[in-house]
Structure formats: structure tokens, C-alpha cells
ZAGUPA-610271 format. One record per residue (C-alpha): residue number from 1; chain; x, y, z. Coordinates in Angstrom, 2 decimals, padded with zeros to 5 digits. Layout:
% ZAGUPA-610271
+-----+-------+---------+---------+---------+
|   n | chain |      xx |      yy |      zz |
+-----+-------+---------+---------+---------+
| NUM |     A |       X |       Y |       Z |
...
+-----+-------+---------+---------+---------+
END
This chain:
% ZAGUPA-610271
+-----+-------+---------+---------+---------+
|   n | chain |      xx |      yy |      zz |
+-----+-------+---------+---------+---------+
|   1 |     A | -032.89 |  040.91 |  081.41 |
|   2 |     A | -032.43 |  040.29 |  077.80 |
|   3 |     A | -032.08 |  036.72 |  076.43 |
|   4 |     A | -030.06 |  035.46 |  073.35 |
|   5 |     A | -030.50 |  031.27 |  072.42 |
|   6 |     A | -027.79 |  031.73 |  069.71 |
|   7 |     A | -024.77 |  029.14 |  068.54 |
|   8 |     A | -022.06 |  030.03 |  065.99 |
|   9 |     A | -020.58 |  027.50 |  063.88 |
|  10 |     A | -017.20 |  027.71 |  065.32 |
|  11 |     A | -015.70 |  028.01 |  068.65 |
|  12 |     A | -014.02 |  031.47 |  067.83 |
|  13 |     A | -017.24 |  033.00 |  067.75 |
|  14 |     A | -018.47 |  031.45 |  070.41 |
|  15 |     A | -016.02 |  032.15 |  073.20 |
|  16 |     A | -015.49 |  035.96 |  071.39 |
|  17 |     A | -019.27 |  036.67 |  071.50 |
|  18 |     A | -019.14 |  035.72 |  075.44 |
|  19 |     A | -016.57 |  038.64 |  075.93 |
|  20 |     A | -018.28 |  041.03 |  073.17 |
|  21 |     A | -021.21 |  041.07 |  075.23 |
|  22 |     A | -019.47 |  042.00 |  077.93 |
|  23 |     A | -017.07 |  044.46 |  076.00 |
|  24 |     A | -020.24 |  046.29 |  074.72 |
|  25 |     A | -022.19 |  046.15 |  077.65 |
|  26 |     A | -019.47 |  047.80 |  080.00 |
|  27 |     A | -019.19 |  050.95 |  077.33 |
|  28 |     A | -022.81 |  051.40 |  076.54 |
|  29 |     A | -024.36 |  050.89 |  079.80 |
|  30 |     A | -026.53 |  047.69 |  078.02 |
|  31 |     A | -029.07 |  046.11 |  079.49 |
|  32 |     A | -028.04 |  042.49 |  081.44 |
|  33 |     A | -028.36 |  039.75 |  079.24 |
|  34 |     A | -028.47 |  035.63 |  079.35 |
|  35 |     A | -027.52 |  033.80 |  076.50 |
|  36 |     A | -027.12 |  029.90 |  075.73 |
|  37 |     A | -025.33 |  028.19 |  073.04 |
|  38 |     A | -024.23 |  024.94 |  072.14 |
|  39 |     A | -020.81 |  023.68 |  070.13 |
|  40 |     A | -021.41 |  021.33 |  067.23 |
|  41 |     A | -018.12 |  020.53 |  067.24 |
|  42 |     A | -015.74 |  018.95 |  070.51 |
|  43 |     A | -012.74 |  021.89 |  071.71 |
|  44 |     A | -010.28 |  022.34 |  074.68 |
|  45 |     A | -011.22 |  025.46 |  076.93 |
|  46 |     A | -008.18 |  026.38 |  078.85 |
|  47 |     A | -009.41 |  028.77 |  081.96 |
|  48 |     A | -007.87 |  032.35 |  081.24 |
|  49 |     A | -004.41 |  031.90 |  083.67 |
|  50 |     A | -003.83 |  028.07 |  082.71 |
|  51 |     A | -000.94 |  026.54 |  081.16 |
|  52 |     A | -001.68 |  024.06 |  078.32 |
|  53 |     A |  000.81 |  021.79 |  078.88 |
|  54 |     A | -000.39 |  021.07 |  082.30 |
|  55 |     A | -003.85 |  020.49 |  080.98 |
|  56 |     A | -004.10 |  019.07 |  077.31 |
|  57 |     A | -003.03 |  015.79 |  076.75 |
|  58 |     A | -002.32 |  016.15 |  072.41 |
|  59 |     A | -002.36 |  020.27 |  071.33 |
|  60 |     A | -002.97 |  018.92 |  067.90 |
|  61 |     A | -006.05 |  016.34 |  068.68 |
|  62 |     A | -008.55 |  018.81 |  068.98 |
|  63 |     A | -008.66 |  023.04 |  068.44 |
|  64 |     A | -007.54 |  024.76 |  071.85 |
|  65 |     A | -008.80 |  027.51 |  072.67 |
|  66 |     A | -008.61 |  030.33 |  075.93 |
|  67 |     A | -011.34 |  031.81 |  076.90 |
|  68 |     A | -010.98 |  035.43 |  079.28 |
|  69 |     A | -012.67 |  034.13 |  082.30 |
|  70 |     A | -010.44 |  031.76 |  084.88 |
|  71 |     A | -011.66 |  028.86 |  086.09 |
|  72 |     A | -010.63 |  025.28 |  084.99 |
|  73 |     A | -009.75 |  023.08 |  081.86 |
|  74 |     A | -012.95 |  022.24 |  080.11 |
|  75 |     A | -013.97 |  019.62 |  076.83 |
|  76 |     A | -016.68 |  020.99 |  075.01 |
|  77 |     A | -018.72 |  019.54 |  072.80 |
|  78 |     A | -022.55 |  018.28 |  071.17 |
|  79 |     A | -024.05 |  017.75 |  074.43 |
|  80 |     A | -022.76 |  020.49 |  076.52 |
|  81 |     A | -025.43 |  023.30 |  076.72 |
|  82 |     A | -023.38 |  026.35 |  077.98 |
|  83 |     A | -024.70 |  029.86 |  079.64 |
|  84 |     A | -023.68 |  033.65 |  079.51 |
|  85 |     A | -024.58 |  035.81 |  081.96 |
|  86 |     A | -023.79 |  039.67 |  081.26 |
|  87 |     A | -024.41 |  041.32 |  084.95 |
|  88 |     A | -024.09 |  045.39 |  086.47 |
|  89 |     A | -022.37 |  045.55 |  089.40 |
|  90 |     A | -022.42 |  048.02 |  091.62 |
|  91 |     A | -020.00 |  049.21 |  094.65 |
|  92 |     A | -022.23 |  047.32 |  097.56 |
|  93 |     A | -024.68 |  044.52 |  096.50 |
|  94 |     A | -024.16 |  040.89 |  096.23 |
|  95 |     A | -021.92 |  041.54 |  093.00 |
|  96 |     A | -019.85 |  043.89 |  094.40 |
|  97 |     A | -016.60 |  041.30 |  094.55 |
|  98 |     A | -015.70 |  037.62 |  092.86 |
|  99 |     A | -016.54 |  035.87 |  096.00 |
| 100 |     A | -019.87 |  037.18 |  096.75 |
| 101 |     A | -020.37 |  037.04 |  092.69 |
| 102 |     A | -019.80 |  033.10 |  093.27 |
| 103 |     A | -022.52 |  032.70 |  096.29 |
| 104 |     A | -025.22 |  034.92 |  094.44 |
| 105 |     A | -025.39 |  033.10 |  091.21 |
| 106 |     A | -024.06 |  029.62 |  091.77 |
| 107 |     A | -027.09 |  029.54 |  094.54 |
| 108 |     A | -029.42 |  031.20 |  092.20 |
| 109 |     A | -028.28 |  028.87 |  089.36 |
| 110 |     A | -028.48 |  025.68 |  092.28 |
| 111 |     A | -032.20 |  026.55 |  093.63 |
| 112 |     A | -033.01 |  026.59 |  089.14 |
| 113 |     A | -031.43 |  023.17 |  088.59 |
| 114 |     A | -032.66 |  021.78 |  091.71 |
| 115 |     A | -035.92 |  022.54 |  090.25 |
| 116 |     A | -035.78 |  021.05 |  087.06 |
| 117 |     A | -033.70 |  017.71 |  087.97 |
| 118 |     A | -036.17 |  017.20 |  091.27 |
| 119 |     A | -033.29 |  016.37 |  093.31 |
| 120 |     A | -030.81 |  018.15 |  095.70 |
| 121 |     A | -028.17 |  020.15 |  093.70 |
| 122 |     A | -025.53 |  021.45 |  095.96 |
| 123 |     A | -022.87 |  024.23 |  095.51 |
| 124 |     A | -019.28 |  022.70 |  096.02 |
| 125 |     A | -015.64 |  023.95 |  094.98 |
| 126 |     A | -016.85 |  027.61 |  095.06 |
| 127 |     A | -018.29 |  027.01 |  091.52 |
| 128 |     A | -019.06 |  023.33 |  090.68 |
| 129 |     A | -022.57 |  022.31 |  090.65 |
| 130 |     A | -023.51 |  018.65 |  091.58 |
| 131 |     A | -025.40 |  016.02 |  091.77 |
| 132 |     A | -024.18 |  014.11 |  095.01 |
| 133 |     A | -020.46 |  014.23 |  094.41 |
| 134 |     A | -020.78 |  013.99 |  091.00 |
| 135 |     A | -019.74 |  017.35 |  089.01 |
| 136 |     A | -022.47 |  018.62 |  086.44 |
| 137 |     A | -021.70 |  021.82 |  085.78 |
| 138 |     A | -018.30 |  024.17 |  086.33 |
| 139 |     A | -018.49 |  027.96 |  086.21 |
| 140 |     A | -016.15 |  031.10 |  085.99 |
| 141 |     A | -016.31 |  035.02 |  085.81 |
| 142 |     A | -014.61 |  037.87 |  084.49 |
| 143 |     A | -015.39 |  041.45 |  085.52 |
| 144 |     A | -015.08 |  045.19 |  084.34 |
| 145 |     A | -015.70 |  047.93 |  086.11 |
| 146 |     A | -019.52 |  048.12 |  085.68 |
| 147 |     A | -020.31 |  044.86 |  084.23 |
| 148 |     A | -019.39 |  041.40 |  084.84 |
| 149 |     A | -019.27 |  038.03 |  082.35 |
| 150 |     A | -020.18 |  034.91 |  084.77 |
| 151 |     A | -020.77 |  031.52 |  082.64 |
| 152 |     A | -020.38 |  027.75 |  082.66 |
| 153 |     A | -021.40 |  024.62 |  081.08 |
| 154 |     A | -024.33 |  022.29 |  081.76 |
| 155 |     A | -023.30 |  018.21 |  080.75 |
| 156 |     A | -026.94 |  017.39 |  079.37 |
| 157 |     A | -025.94 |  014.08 |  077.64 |
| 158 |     A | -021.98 |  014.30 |  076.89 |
| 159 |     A | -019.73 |  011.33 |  075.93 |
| 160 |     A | -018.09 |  011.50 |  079.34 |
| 161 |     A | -015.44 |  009.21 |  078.03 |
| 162 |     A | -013.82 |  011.75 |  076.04 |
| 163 |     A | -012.89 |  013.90 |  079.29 |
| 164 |     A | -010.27 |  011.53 |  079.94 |
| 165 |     A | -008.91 |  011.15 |  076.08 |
| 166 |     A | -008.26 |  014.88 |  075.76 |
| 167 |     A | -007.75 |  016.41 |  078.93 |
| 168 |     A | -005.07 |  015.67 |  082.30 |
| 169 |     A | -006.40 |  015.26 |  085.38 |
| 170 |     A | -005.85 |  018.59 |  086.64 |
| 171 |     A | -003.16 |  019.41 |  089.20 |
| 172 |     A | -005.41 |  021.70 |  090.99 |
| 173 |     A | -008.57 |  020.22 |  092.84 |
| 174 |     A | -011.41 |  020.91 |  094.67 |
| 175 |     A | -011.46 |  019.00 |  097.84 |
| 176 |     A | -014.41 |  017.06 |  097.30 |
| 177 |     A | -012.85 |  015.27 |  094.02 |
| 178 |     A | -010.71 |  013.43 |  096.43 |
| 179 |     A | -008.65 |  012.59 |  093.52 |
| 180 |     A | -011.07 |  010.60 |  091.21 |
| 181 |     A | -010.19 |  009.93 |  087.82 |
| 182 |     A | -012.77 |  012.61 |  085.43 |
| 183 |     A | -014.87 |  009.41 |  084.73 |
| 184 |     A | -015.67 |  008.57 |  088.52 |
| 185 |     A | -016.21 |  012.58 |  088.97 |
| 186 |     A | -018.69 |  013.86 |  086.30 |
| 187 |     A | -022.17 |  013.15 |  085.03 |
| 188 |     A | -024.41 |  013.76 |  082.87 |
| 189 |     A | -028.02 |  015.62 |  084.02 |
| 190 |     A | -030.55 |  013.32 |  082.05 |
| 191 |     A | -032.80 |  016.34 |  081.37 |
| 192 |     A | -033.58 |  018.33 |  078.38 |
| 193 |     A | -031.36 |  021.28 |  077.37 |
| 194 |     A | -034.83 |  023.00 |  076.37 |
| 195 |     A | -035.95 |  022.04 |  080.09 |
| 196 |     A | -032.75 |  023.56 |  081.70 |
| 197 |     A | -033.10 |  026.46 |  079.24 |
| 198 |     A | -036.37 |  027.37 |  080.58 |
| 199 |     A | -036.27 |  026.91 |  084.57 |
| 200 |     A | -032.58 |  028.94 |  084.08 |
| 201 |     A | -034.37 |  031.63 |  081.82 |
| 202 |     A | -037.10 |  032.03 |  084.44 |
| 203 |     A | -034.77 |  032.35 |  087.69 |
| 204 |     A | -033.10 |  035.20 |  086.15 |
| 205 |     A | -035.77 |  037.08 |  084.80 |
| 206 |     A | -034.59 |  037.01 |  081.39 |
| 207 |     A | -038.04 |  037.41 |  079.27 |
| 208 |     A | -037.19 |  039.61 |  076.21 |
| 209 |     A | -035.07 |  038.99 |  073.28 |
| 210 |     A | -031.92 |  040.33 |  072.02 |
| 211 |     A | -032.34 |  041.73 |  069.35 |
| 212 |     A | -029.08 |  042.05 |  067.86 |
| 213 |     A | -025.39 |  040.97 |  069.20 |
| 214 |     A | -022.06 |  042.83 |  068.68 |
| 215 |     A | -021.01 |  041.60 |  065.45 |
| 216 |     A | -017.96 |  044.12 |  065.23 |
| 217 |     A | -016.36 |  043.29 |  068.17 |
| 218 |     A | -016.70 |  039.80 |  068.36 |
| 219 |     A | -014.67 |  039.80 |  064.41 |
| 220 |     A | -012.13 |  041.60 |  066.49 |
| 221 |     A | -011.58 |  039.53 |  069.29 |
| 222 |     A | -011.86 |  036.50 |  066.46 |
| 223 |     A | -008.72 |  037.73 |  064.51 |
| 224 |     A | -007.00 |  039.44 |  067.46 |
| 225 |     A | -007.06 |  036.63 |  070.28 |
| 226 |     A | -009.68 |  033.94 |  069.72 |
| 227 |     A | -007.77 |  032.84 |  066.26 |
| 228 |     A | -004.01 |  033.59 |  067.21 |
| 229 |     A | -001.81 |  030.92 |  068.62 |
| 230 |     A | -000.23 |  033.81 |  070.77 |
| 231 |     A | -003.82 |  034.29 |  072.78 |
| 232 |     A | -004.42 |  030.11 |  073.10 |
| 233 |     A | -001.17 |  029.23 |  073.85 |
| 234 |     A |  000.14 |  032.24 |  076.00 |
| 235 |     A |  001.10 |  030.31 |  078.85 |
+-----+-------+---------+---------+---------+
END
């Protein structure tokens, strides 16, 4: 597996070089790749189906942005470190459909963390990671026919407050929220983003560089979803 440890300056890029890599690894038959990046800046992530209104308390406080993948609402920000994980798939195999995509990497990705915090990690929600009952990480996927895009965001050391001053509670929960408020339902890992880099890095394989990313399709998506108020505010 190849590995990219690349941010762009906006969240544009960001979000359109997820589903580049994915665009250009489904047409060129390219290797499988992991990639982390960070967001200098706070932004809304609206899951791929979701309707803003239902999620973002002020359009205009911060940009809003949808990314392809589903999955829930999500505040990024300076101390969020997110992943990308560009996957084949094949007809039988553990990736072979979304919910046996879900138990082979969220357990893969709960055995790494496990590892690095020293403490149980469990699986809940289908794609939540946590600590206890407290939410560290939230993941979704997108697929092709030969590839698949799975990624998520680790809280390293967020403001946690700002959950609540930008985003809803959300209408849809997983059980095991039991209705807390985001402040009594997240938290942050108190590790090192270079220390979940590297346990993540080494349960996946992912050794060699990439050398290059898909700089042509990413300006695409940029101007032709990733910018456009059409794309981020669909529904």
C-alpha cells in the first residue's frame, strides 16, 4: 500500500483529493493507498445524502462543504487528524459489500488505536470508534466498482466546544448516544497525531510513498462540485 501525509490549504482540495484518489484509482487499476491530512482551518462536512438545514446551525458561520461518502455531520478543524483509505474490492472477500467493508476496517482500524492509546477501543454505531462511550473517531465509505474510498476523522486535541456552536444535534443516532448533548458524547484521544499516524500506517501495510497525486482531477471536482453551492447545498 502506498502512503500520502499531505494537507492542502483549503478544504476544496482536501475533500476533492479524497475522491480523486479514488476516481483515478478505479480507471487505472492504482495501487491501494492511505493518506492523512489535517485542516488548518475549522469547516462543516455534511455526509453525502444529508440535508443542511437539519444539521448546520448558521450556513454563513463557517464554509460548508459535502463530501461523496455518507455518513454523518462532521466539524473539522486544527486538531482533527483525518485518514483516506483507497481499497480493491473484489466479488467475495471481506470488501465485497458496505457492511462487511464496515467490520473489516473499523476492527482493523480498532485493534491499531487500541494499540497506541493502551486502552480498550471498541467498535459501536457500525462506524464510531470509542473510548468507553465516548465517540473518538466517525467513519464513512463510498465505493466504485473496483475500488472503494473508506475514511474518517481522529479528535487528537479538538476544541470540543465548538461541536455544539456549529452543528445540531443530529436527528439520527446511534443507540449508544442515548441522546447526550455532543459535549457529554465526544473526546479527545490525548495522543500524538504522529503516534496515531504510525501504529495506523503499520496495520495497513502502507510502507511506500506516493509519489505523485491526481492534480487534474481533483481541479475538476474543485470547480465542478467541491466549490459550487449546487454540490454543498443540494439537499
Amino acid at each position: 500500500m502506498k502512503i500520502i501525509d499531505h494537507s492542502f490549504q483549503t478544504p476544496q482540495e482536501n475533500l476533492a483529493c479524497d475522491e480523486a484518489l479514488l476516481d483515478e484509482s478505479e480507471a487505472s487499476d492504482g495501487p491501494e493507498v492511505l493518506r492523512f491530512w489535517t485542516s488548518p482551518n475549522p469547516f462543516v462536512v455534511l455526509g453525502y445524502s444529508n440535508a443542511w438545514k437539519d444539521e448546520v446551525k448558521d450556513r454563513h458561520a463557517l464554509p460548508v462543504l459535502r463530501r461523496c461518502s455518507g455518513g454523518g455531520t462532521v466539524l473539522q478543524g486544527p486538531g482533527c487528524l483525518n485518514y483516506t483509505l483507497i481499497l480493491k474490492t473484489t466479488p467475495e472477500g471481506p470488501l465485497s459489500n458496505i457492511r462487511s467493508t464496515n467490520v473489516y476496517v473499523m476492527e482493523r482500524q480498532r485493534a491499531a488505536l487500541e494499540k497506541a492509546l493502551g486502552k480498550e477501543v471498541r467498535v459501536q454505531g457500525h462506524t464510531d470508534l470509542t473510548v468507553g462511550d465516548l465517540k473518538f473517531s466517525g467513519n464513512a465509505q463510498r465505493r466504485k466498482k473496483n475500488r472503494l474510498l473508506f475514511h474518517g476523522t481522529f479528535l487528537i486535541d479538538f476544541d470540543l466546544s465548538q461541536i455544539a456552536r456549529f452543528l445540531k444535534v443530529p436527528g439520527k443516532q446511534p443507540a449508544y448516544r442515548k441522546g447526550r448533548p455532543h459535549k457529554e458524547f465526544v473526546t479527545n484521544l490525548g495522543v500524538s497525531a504522529s503516534r496515531v499516524k504510525e501504529t495506523v500506517a503499520k496495520a495497513w501495510h502502507a510502507e511506500d510513498g506516493l509519489e505523485r497525486w491526481p492534480e487534474k482531477r481533483m481541479a475538476q471536482l474543485v470547480a465542478e462540485r467541491y466549490s459550487r453551492k449546487d454540490w454543498n447545498f443540494k439537499f
